[in-house]
C-alpha positions as CSV (number, residue, x, y, z in Angstrom):
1,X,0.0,0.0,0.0
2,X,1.5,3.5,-1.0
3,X,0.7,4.8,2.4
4,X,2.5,2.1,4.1
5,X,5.1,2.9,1.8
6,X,5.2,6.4,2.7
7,X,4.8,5.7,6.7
8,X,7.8,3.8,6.5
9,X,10.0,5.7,3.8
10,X,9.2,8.4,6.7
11,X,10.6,6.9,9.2
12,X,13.4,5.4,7.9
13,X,14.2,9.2,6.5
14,X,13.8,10.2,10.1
15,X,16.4,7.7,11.6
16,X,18.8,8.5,8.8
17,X,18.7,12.1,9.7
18,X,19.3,11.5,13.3
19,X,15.8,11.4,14.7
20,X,16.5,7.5,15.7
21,X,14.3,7.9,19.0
22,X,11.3,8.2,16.9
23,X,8.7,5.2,16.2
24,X,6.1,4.6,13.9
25,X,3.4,5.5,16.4
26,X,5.1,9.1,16.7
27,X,4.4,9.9,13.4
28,X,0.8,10.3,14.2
29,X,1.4,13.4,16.2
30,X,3.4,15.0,13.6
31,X,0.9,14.8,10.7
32,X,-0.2,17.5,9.0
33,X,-0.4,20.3,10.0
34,X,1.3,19.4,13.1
35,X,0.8,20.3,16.5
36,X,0.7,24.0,16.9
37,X,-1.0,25.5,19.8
38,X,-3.4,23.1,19.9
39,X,-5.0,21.1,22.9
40,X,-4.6,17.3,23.1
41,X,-8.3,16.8,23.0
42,X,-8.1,18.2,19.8
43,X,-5.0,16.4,18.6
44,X,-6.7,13.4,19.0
45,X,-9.7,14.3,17.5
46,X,-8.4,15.1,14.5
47,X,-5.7,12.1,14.3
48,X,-9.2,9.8,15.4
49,X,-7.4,8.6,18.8
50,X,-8.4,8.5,22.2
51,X,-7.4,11.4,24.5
52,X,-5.7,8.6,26.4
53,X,-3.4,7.6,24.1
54,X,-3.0,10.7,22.2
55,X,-1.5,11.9,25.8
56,X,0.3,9.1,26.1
57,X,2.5,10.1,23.2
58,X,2.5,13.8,23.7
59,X,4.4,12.7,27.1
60,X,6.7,10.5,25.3
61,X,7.8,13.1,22.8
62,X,7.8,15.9,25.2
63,X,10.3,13.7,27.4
64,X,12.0,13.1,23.7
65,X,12.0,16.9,23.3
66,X,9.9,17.1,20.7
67,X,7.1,19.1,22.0
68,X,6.0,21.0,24.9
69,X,3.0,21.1,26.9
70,X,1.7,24.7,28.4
71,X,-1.4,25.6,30.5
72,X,-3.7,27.0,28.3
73,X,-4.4,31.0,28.9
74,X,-8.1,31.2,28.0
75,X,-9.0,28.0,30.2
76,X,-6.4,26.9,32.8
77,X,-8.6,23.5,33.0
78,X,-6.9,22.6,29.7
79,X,-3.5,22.6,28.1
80,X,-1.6,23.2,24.8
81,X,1.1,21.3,22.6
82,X,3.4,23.5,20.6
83,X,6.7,21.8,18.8
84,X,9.7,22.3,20.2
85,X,13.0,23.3,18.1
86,X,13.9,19.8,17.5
87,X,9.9,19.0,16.3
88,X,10.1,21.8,13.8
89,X,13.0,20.3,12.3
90,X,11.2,17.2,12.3
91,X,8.2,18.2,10.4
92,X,10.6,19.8,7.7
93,X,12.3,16.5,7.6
94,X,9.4,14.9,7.2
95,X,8.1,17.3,4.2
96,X,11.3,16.6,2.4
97,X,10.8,13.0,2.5
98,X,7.2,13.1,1.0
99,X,8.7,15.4,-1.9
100,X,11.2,12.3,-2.5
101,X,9.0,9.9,-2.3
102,X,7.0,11.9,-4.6
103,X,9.4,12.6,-7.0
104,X,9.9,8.8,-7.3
105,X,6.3,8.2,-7.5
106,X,6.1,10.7,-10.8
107,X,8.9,9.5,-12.3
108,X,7.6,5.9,-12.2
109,X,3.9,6.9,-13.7
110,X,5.0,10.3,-15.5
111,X,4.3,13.9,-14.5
112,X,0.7,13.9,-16.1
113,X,-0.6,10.9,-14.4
114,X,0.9,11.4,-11.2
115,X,-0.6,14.8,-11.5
116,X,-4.0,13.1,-12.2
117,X,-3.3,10.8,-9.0
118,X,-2.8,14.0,-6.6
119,X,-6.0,15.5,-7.4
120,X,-7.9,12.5,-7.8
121,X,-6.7,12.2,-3.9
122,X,-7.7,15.8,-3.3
123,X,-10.9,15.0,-4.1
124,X,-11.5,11.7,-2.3
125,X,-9.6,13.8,1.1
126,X,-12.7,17.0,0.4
127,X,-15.5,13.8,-0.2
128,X,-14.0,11.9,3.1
129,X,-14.0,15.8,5.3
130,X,-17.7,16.7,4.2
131,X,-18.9,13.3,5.5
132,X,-16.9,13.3,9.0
């Protein structure tokens, strides 16, 4: 499966650029867009995980030093994940992998049909938002 593919072309990117404390389960967290300012409850909402184990990672990664975890200023009740230094770098890392993989991916179907692939995709991601 491409995805599979990509998971683990990800991670094995990763390790080769240093980040070998990373797992496959960590790359959850770091999907797109990331964690910016945003509370765990939501984090796991949108990566369809429990709060549980969502927070189970976030306190993985923060020990990692990864992310950080900060009370949140409108509503003390609740907190916020923002990436730290070393998690920026790993979301760029991450983006230059999927433009390798990518790259590879075009060059095996051509440029028009690989173009053809991405928005076919685009479309199926807007049909599978609209009915979530």
């Amino acid at each position: 499966m491409p995805w599979e593919t990509l998971r683990q072309r990800q991670l094995e990117g990763l390790h080769a650029r240093g980040f070998t404390d990373l797992h496959p389960a960590h790359l959850t967290v770091f999907q797109y867009p990331g964690p910016h300012d945003v509370r765990p409850l939501d984090l796991a909402t949108r990566t369809r995980m429990s709060k549980q184990a969502m927070n189970h990672l976030l306190g993985q990664l923060e020990r990692l030093g990864y992310v950080t975890r900060r009370a949140d200023p409108e509503d003390h009740r609740y907190t916020r994940v923002d990436l730290t230094p070393r998690g920026d770098a790993t979301i760029r890392a991450i983006r230059e992998i999927i433009l390798e993989v990518e790259a590879e991916w075009e060059a095996e179907v051509g440029p028009k049909r690989f173009t053809q692939l991405k928005r076919l995709l685009a479309e199926l991601a807007a049909t599978a938002a609209v009915r979530t």
